[in-house]
C-alpha positions as CSV (number, residue, x, y, z in Angstrom):
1,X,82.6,70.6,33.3
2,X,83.8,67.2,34.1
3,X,81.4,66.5,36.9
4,X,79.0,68.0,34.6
5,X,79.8,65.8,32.0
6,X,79.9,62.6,34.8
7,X,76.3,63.5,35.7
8,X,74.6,63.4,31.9
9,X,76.2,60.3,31.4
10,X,74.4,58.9,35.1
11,X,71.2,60.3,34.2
12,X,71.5,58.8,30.3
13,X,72.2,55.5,31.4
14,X,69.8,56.1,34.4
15,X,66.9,56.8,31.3
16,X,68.3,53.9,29.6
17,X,67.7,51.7,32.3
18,X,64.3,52.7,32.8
19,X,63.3,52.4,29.3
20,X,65.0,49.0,29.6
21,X,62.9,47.6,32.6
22,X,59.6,49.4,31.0
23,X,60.6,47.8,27.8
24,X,61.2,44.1,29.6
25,X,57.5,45.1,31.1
26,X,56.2,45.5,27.7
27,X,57.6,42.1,26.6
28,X,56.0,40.3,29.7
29,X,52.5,41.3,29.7
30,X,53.1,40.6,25.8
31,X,54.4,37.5,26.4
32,X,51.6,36.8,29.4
33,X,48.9,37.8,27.0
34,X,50.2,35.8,23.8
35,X,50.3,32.8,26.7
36,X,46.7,33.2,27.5
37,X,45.7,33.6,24.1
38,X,48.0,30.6,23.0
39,X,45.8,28.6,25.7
40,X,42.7,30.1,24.9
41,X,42.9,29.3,21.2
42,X,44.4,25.2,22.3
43,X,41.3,24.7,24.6
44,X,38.9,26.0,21.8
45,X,40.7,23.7,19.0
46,X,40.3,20.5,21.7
47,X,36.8,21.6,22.2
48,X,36.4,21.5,18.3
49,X,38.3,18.4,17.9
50,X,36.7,16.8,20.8
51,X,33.1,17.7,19.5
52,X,34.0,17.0,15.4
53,X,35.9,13.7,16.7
54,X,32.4,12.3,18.4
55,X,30.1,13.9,16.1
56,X,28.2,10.9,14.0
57,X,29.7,12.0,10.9
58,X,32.8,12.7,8.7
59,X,34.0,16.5,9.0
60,X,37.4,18.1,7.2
61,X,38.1,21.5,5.9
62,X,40.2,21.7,2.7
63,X,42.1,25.1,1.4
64,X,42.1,26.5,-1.8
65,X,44.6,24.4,-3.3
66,X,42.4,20.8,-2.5
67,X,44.7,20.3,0.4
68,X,43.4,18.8,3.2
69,X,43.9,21.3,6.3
70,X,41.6,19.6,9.3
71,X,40.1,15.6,9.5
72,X,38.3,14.6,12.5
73,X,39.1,11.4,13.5
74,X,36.1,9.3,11.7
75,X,36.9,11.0,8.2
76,X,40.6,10.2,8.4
77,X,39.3,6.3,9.0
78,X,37.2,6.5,5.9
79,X,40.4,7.5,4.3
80,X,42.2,4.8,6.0
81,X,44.5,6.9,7.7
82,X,45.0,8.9,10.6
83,X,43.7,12.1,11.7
84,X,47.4,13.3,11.8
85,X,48.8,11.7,8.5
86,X,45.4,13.9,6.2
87,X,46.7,17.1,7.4
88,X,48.4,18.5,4.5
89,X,47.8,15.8,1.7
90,X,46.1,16.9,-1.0
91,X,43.4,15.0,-3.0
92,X,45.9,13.5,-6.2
93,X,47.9,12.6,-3.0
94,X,45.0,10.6,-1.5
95,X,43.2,9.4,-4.7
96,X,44.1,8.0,-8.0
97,X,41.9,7.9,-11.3
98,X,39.0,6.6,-11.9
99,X,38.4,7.5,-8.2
100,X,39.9,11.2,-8.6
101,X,37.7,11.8,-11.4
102,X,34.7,11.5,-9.3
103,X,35.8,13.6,-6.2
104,X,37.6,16.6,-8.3
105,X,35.2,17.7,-9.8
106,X,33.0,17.7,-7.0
107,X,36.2,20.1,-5.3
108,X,36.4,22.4,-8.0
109,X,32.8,23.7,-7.8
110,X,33.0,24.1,-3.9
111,X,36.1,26.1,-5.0
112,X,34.2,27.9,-7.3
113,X,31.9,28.9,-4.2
114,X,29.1,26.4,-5.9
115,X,27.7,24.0,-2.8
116,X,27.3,20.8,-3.4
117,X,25.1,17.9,-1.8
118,X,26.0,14.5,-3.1
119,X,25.4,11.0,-2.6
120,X,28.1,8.6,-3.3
121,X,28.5,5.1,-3.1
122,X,32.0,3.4,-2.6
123,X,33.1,0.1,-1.1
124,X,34.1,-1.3,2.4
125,X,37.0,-3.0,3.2
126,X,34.8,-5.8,3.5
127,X,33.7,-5.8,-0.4
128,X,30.1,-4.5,0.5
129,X,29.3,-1.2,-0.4
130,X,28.4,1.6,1.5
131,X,26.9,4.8,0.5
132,X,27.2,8.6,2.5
133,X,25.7,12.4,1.8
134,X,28.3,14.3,1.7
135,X,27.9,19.0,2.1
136,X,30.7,20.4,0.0
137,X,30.3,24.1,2.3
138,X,32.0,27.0,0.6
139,X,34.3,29.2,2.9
140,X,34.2,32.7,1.8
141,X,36.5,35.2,3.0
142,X,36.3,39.0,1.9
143,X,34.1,37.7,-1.2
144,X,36.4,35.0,-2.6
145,X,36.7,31.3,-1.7
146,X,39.5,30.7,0.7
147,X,38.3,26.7,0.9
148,X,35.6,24.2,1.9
149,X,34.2,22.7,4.6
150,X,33.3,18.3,3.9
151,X,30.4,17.6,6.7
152,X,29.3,13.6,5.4
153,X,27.2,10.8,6.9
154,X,26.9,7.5,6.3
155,X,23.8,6.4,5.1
156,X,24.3,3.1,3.9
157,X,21.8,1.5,6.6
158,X,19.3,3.9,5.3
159,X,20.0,3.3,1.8
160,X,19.9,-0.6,2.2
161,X,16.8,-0.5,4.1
162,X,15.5,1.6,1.3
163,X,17.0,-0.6,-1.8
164,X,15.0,-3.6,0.7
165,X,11.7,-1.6,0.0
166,X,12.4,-0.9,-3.2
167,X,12.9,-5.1,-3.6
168,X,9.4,-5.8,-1.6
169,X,7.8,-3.5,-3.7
170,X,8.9,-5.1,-7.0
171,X,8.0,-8.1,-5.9
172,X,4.4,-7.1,-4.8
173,X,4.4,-5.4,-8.0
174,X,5.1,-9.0,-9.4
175,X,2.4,-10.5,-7.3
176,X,-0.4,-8.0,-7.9
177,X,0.3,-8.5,-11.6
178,X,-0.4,-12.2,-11.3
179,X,-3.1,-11.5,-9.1
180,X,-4.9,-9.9,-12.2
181,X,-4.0,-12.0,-14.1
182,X,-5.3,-14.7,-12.1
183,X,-8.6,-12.4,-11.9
184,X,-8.8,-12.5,-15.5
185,X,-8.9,-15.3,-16.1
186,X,-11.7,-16.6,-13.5
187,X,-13.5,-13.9,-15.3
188,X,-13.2,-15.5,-18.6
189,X,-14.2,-18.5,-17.2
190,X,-17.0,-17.5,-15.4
191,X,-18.3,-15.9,-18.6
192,X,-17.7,-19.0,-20.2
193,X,-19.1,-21.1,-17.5
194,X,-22.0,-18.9,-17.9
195,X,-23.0,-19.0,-21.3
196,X,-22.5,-22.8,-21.1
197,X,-25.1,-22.9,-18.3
198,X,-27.6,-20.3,-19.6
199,X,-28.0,-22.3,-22.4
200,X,-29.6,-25.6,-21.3
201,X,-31.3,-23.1,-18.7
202,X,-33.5,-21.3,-21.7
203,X,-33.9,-24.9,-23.4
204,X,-35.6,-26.1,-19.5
205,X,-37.4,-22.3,-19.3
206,X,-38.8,-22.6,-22.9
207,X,-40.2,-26.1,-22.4
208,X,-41.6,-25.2,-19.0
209,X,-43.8,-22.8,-20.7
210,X,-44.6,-25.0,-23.4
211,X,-45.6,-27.7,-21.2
212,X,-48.1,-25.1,-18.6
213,X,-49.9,-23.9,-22.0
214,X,-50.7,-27.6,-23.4
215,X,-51.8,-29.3,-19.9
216,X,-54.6,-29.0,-18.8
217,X,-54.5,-30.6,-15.1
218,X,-54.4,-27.7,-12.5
219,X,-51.7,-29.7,-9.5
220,X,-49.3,-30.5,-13.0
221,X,-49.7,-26.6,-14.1
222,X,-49.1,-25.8,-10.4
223,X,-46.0,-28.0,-10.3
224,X,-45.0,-26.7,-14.0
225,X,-45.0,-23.0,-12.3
226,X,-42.9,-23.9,-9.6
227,X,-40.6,-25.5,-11.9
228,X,-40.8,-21.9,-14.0
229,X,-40.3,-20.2,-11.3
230,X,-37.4,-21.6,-10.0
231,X,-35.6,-22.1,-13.5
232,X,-36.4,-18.3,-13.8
233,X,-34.4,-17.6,-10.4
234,X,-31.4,-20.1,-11.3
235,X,-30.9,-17.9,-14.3
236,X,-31.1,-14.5,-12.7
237,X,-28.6,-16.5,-10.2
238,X,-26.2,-17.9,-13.2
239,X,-27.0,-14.1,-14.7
240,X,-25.9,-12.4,-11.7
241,X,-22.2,-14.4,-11.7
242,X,-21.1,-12.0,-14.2
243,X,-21.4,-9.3,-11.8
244,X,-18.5,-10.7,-9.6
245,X,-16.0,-9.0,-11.9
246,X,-18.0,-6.0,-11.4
247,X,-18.5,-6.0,-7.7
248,X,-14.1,-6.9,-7.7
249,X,-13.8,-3.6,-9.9
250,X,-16.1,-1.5,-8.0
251,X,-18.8,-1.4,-11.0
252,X,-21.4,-3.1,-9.9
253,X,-24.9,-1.0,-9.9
254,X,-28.0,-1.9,-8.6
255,X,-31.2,-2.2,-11.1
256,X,-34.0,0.4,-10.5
257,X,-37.0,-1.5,-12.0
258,X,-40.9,-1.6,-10.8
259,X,-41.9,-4.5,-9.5
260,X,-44.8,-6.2,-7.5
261,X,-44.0,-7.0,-3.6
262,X,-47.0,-9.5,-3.5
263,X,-45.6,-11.7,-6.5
264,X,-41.9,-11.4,-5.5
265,X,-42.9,-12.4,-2.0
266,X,-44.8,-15.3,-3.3
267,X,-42.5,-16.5,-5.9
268,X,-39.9,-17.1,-3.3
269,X,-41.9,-18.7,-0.9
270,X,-43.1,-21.2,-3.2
271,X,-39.6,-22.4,-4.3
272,X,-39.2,-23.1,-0.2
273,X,-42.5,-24.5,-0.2
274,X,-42.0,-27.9,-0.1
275,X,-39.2,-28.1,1.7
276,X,-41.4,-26.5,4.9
277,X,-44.3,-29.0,4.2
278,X,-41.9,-32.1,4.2
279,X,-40.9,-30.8,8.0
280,X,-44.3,-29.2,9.0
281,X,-43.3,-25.5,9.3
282,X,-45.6,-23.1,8.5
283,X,-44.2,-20.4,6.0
284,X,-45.6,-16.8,7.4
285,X,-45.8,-13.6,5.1
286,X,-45.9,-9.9,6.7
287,X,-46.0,-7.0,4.4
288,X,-47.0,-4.8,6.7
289,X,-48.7,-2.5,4.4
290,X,-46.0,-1.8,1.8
291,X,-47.1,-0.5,-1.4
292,X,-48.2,-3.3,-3.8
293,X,-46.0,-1.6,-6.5
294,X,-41.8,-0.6,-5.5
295,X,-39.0,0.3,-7.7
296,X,-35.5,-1.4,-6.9
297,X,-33.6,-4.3,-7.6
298,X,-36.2,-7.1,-7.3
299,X,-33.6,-10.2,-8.3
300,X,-31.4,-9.3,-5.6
301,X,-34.2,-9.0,-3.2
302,X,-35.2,-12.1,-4.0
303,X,-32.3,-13.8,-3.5
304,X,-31.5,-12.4,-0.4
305,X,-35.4,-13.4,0.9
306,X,-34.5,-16.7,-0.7
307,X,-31.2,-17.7,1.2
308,X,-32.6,-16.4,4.5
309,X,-35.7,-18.4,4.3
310,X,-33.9,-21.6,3.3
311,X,-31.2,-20.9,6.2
312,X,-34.5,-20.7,8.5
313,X,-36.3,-24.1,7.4
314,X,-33.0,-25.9,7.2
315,X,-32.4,-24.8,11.0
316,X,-36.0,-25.0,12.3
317,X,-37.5,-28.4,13.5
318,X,-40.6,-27.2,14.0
319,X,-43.3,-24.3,14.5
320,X,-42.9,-21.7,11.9
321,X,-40.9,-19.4,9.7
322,X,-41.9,-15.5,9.2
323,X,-41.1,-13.5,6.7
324,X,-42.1,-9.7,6.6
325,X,-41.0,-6.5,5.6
326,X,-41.1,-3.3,7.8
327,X,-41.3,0.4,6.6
328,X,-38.5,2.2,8.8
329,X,-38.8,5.5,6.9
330,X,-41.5,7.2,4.0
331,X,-41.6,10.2,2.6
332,X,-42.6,12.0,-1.1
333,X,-41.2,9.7,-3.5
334,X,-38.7,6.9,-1.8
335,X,-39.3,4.6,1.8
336,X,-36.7,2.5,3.7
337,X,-38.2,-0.8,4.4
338,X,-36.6,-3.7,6.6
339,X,-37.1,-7.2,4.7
340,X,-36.4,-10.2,7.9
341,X,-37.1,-13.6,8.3
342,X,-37.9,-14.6,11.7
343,X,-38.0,-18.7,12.7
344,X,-38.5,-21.2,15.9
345,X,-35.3,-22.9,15.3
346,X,-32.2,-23.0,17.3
347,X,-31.5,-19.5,16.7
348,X,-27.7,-17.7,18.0
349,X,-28.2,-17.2,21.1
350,X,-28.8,-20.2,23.9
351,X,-31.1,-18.0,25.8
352,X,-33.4,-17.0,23.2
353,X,-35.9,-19.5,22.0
354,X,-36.1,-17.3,18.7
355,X,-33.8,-15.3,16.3
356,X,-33.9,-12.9,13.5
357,X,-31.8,-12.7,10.5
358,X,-32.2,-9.6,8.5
């Protein structure tokens, strides 16, 4: 019985034993493991901090109770502090009113799982004020808000680049103003200028035709027409200065009115007339067939014929001036026709004896 008795006790503690080294087993691959893991989980949080610390932007993470739990290292600056010293202080801690009363409730509705996007504006250590965007991000855990994440950048670059803008455009806002009103008035005054002009005009037109019914001599009637006819184009000319507000306001229409190609083309080359005879240039008209009768704006025709023929006499020495007019294109009821003068001045170009101005 005794050596019975001897051996249950060997094989107890011999159990014990091996439940002792399987137990210290147990604890060393736990221990190993919980290592590893330890290791695992330090790499990833320097990997975070790493990345959140060189990120171009402020990051934290805040629990449920507004206490700050994570700061990368440019949020903790914009604090003042270090990244360190945030962990743990909570917003009263960091902020007094009126400050507080700006951030909190901002908090509370992240807390209340309620995003928020804001742009705030605060002031550098400097005195200048900055601005930033700051992400109030909700963290949700098993359908209740366990905190919030804070991503922010600072935009204040952007926004004084923008609040510049804003300044250029006022103050183009400022000049265009003035420019219209500027444009008013030289309207007014070209109105004015206008009627004062159109006045003796009529007085000169009314006399002329006076004068060509009561004389009888043929050269003083001819010279009275001319005189008509030219007082009659200064007036469309004095007329047609109103239409410089229109053309500036995009209004400006072109008359549709018959009118007679032969007499146009003649009035205007009489009012040029003696200017060619003083320098012995020959004035040349072309029609090439046009239609005696055309609808259009006859005044403005006429004053374009008129500049480019007195640009052609006052350049040409001698030889002869042409003016003619080309159909281009003709159907049913409209043609294009090309109106040109054509001299034997100087011309443009040095290699061409003759030029064309259209």
């Amino acid at each position: 019985e005794r050596r019975d008795l001897v051996a249950g006790r060997v094989q107890a503690f011999q159990e014990l034993d091996r439940h002792r080294h399987h137990l210290e087993e147990l604890i060393t691959k736990r221990t190993k493991a919980l290592e590893k893991s330890n290791a695992a989980l330090k790499k990833n949080e320097e990997f975070i901090k790493t990345i959140t610390d060189n990120v171009p932007g402020l990051v934290s993470y805040w629990d449920n109770n507004m206490r700050c739990q994570f700061a990368n290292k440019a949020y903790a600056h914009w604090w003042g502090m270090a990244p360190e010293a945030m962990t743990g202080c909570t917003l009263q801690e960091l902020l007094t009113p009126p400050r507080l009363d700006d951030f909190e409730p901002h908090f509370a509705a992240a807390l209340r799982g309620e995003p928020q996007h804001i742009e705030r504006e605060y002031h550098l250590q400097n005195g200048e004020i900055g601005y930033t965007w700051a992400h109030y991000i909700p963290d949700m855990k098993d359908g209740r808000v366990v905190g919030f994440y804070v991503l922010a950048t600072d935009i204040t670059a952007i926004k004084m680049a923008e609040l510049r803008l804003q300044q250029v455009n006022e103050e183009l806002t400022v000049a265009r103003d003035k420019a219209d009103a500027a444009n008013t008035a030289k309207s007014a005054f070209l109105a004015n200028m206008s009627h004062e002009i159109r006045t003796p005009m009529n007085a000169i037109i009314g006399l002329t035709h006076l004068l060509l019914r009561d004389t009888p001599s043929p050269a003083q009637q001819n010279r009275l027409t001319r005189v008509s006819d030219a007082a009659h184009h200064l007036l469309n000319i004095i007329n047609d200065i109103l239409d410089l507000s229109k053309i500036e306001s995009g209004k400006l229409t072109l008359e549709s009115q018959e009118f007679s190609l032969s007499s146009l083309l003649s009035r205007v080359s009489a009012l040029v007339a003696d200017r060619a005879r003083e320098k012995g240039i020959e004035i040349i008209v072309n029609t090439d067939h046009l239609p005696e009768a055309l609808i259009g704006d006859a005044t403005r025709l006429s004053q374009a014929m008129l500049n480019l023929l007195g640009n052609a006499i006052k350049f040409t020495e001698r030889g002869s001036v042409t003016l003619s007019a080309e159909v281009l294109e003709r159907n049913e009821n409209d043609l294009l026709a090309r109106f040109a003068v054509r001299d034997t001045g100087i011309g443009i170009a040095p290699r061409s004896e003759e030029h064309t101005s259209e």
